[in-house]
N, C-alpha and C positions, 0 to 999 in steps of 0.2 A: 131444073131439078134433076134432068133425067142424066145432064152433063156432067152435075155434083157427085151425083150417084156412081157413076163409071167411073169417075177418076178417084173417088174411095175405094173403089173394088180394084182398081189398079194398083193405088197403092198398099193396099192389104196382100196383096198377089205379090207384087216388089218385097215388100217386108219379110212377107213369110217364104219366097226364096232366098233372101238374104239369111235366114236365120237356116233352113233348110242347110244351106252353103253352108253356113259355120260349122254347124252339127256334124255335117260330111266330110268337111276339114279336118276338125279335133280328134274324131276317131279313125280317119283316115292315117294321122298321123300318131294318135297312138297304136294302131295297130301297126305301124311302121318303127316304133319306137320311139319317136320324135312327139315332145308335145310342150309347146311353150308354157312360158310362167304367167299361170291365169288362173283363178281363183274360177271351183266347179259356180259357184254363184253368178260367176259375171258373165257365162259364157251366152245368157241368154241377148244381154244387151251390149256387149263386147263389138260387135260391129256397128254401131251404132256412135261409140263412144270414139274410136280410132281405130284404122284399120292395123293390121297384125302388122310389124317392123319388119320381120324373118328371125327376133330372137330366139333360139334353143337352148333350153335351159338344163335337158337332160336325153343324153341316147338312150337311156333307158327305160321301161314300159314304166315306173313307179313316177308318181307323179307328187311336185312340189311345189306351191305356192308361193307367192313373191312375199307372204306376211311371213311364210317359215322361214324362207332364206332370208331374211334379212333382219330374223329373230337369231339366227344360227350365228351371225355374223358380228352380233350384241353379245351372246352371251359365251363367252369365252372361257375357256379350264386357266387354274392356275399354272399349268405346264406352258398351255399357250403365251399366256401374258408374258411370262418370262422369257420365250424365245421371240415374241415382239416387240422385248424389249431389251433386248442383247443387240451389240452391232450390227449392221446391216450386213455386213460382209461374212458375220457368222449364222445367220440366220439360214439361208439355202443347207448348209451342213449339220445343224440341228436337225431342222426338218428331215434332213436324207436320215440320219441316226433314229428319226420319231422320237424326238426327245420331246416335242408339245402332242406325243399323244403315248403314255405312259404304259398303258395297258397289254403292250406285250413285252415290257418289262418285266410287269408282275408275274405276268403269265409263265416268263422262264424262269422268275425266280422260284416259285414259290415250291416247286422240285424238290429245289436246293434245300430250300428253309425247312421240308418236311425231314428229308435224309439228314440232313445235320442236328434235326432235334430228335429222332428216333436213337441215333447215334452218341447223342449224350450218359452218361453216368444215369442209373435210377437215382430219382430223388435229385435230380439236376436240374438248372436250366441251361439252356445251349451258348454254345459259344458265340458272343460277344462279335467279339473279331472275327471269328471265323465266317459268321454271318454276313456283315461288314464285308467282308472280303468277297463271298457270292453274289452279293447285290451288284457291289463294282462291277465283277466278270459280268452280270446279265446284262446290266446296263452295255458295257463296251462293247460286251459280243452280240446283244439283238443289236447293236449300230451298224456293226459288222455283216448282219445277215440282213438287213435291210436295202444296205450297200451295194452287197453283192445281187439282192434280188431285182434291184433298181435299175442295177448295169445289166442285166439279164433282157430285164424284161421292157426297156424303154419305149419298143417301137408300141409294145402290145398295150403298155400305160398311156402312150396318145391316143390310144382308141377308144378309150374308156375312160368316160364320165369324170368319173370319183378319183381318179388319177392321173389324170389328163396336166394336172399343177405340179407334182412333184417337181423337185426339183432335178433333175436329169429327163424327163418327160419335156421338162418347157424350157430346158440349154439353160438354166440358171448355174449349173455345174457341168463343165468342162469333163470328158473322157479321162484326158490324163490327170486331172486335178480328182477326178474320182479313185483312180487308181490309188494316186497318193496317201490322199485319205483312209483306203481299204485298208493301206501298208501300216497307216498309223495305228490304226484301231487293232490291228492286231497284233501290233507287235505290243501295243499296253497288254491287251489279253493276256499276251505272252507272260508277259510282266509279272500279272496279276495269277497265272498261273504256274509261275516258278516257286511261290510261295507256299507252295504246296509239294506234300510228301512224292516220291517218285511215283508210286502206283496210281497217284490222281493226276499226275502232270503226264502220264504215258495214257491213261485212262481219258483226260480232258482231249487232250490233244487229237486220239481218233475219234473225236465228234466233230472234229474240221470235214471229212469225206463229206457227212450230212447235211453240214451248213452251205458246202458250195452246190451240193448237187441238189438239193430244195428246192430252188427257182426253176430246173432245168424237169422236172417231173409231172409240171402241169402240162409238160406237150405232149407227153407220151404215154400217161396214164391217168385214170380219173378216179386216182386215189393218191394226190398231192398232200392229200390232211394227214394220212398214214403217216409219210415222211414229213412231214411237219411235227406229230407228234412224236419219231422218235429222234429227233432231233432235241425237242423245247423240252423234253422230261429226261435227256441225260444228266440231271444236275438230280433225279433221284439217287444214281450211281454216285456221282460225282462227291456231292455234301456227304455220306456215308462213308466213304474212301478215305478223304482229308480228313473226319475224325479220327477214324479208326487204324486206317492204315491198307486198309483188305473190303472187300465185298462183302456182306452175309445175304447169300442169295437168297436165301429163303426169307430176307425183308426188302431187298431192294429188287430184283425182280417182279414181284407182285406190286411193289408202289412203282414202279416204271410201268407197268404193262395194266395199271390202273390208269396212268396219266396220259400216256398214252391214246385213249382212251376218250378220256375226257376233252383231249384233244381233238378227237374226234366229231365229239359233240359241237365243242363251242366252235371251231373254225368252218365244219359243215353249215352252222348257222349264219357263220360270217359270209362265208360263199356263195350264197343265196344273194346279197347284199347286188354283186355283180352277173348273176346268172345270164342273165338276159346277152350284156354286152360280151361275157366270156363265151357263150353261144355262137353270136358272130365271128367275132375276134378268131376262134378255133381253140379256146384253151378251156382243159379238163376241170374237173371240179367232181366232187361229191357230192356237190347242192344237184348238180346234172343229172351223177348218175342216179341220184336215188329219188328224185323229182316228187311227185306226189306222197310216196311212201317215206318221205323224208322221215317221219315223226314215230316210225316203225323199227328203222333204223337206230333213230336215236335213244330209242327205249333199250333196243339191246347192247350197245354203247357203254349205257348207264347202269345196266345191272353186270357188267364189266367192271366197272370203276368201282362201284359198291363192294362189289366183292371182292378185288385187289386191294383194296384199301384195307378192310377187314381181314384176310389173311396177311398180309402185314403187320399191321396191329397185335394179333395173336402170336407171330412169329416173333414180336419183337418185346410181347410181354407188357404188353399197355394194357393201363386201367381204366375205368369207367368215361371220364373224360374224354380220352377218345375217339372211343364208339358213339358217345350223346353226338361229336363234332363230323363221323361218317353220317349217322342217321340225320343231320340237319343238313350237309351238302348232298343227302340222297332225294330231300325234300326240295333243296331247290334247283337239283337237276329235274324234277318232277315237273315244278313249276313253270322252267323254261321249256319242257314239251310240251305244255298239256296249251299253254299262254302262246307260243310263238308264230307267227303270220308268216311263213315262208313270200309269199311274196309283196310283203312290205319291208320296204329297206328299215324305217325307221323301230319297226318292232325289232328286227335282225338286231339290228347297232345295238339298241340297249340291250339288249338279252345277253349279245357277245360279251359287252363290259363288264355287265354283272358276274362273269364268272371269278372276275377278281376277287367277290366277296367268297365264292367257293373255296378259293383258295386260303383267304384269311383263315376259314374257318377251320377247316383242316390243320392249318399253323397254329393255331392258338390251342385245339386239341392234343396236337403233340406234345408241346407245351407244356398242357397242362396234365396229361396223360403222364407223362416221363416223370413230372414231381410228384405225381400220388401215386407214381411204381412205388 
């Protein structure tokens, strides 16, 4: 009885340092960044079942379970499918463009779409083709600046998690084949910006400075989103120009230096997504500098935007429509401070995306704003 007895309490002692062990592991390693793909459930009986492999599944302190990733890896966007299912040998140069992930498409387009419908005739809706044609440029030229940020930034994309697959990150695309590609992408740009009056082809064209030196801003200052925003809202300038011929400062400075802005919001939110590993790595961010007071920040941000938006509007002699389509993007700039998890990636991500709808909305306000002038 008494031998029975011991060798329970022995293994009771064995168990509960092996679980002990586990415990001191997982937070060891998440305090280190490192923390494999384990479900918080299993971790009680996890040694038990098999010991750890050495998998890492993320350098980053956020953590994700093998049922997300491989929920993530099911369910796919319609941009995706079609770039997996395009040739193989086109596929690495999509992906470099982010043409399976859309949303900084929108994001530079929708500048454009706003200036070119404040720019239409009263009692109008916007041009067709001219539209058309913006879309083109944003698409070729975010390829172009994604391009160039990829060849920037490759050594700093190995080291980080979330980017670690690009293609230039993982030698799927070749240096000088990258080049080439850069050369292609912007000679269409070109293209696509000869189609346009002199004052918006002279106008377009000095927003190249911005586009190469974006990538190059994250080492030396930690306001990279600044220059990101006055970069991705030159197409307020831009789409106003091509219609008209000229600038009217007093509408397109205010919708730039609203977007601007907003810019600021959604990419501070994106930046968060990498804080941790840009931390190591050494590269700047505004998730960085404004850390805990993030959402302080983003509030003054937003009543930036609110009110660039609306002195445009005024300047530009819009009607009711709108102002209802400012006061509902002022509601869900609200929404995304008041909801967002700075440090959970997956709340970041969707918060980022949703700004597309911000965008909409303000579009279809124009819109509809410029037909009931």
């Amino acid at each position: 009885m008494l031998m029975f007895y011991s060798k329970t309490c022995s293994l009771k002692l064995e168990v509960t340092s092996k679980m002990m062990s586990c415990i001191f592991v997982r937070y060891s390693l998440e305090y280190r960044g490192i923390l494999r793909v384990l479900p918080n459930s299993s971790l009680k009986t996890a040694f038990l079942k098999k010991p750890w492999d050495g998998t890492v599944f993320s350098t980053s302190k956020f953590v994700q379970t093998e049922k997300e990733h491989n929920a993530k890896l099911v369910k796919l966007t319609l941009a995706e499918r079609l770039v997996n299912g395009s040739p193989k040998e086109m596929q690495p140069y999509l992906r470099l463009m982010r043409i399976d992930r859309p949303i900084g498409t929108w994001l530079l387009f929708w500048p454009c779409g706003w200036s070119v419908t404040l720019a239409a005739p009263a009692g109008n809706f916007p041009d067709i083709g001219m539209l058309s044609l913006m879309l083109a440029g944003s698409i070729v030229m975010r390829g172009a600046g994604c391009t160039i940020n990829d060849m920037w930034d490759k050594k700093i994309d190995q080291q980080v998690e979330r980017t670690k697959d690009r293609p230039l990150a993982s030698n799927q695309i070749k240096a000088l084949n990258a080049w080439v590609f850069l050369g292609t992408q912007l000679s269409v740009g070109l293209l696509i910006l000869l189609q346009l009056n002199w004052y918006s082809i002279l106008l377009g064209a000095s927003s190249l400075a911005l586009v190469v030196s974006y990538p190059l801003m994250k080492r030396v200052t930690y306001w990279p989103q600044l220059v990101l925003g006055l970069t991705f809202n030159w197409g307020a300038l831009l789409g106003y120009s091509a219609i008209k011929g000229y600038c009217d400062w007093s509408v397109c400075l205010p919708l730039y230096a609203a977007g601007v802005a907003w810019t600021l919001v959604y990419d501070t939110i994106y930046a968060h997504q990498d804080k941790y590993d840009d931390a190591v790595v050494g590269v700047k961010s505004t998730a960085l500098r404004f850390g805990e007071s993030t959402t302080k920040w983003l509030t003054g941000f937003s009543l930036i935007t609110a009110t660039g938006f609306t002195i445009a509007g005024i300047n530009a002699n819009q009607s009711w429509p709108y102002y209802m389509a400012v006061l509902a993007t002022s509601a869900h700039l609200i929404y995304q401070i008041s909801t967002v998890k700075i440090n959970d990636r997956e709340s970041c991500a969707k918060l980022f995306k949703s700004n597309r709808d911000i965008g909409a909305i303000l579009f279809l306000g124009c819109i509809l704003g410029t037909w009931c002038q």
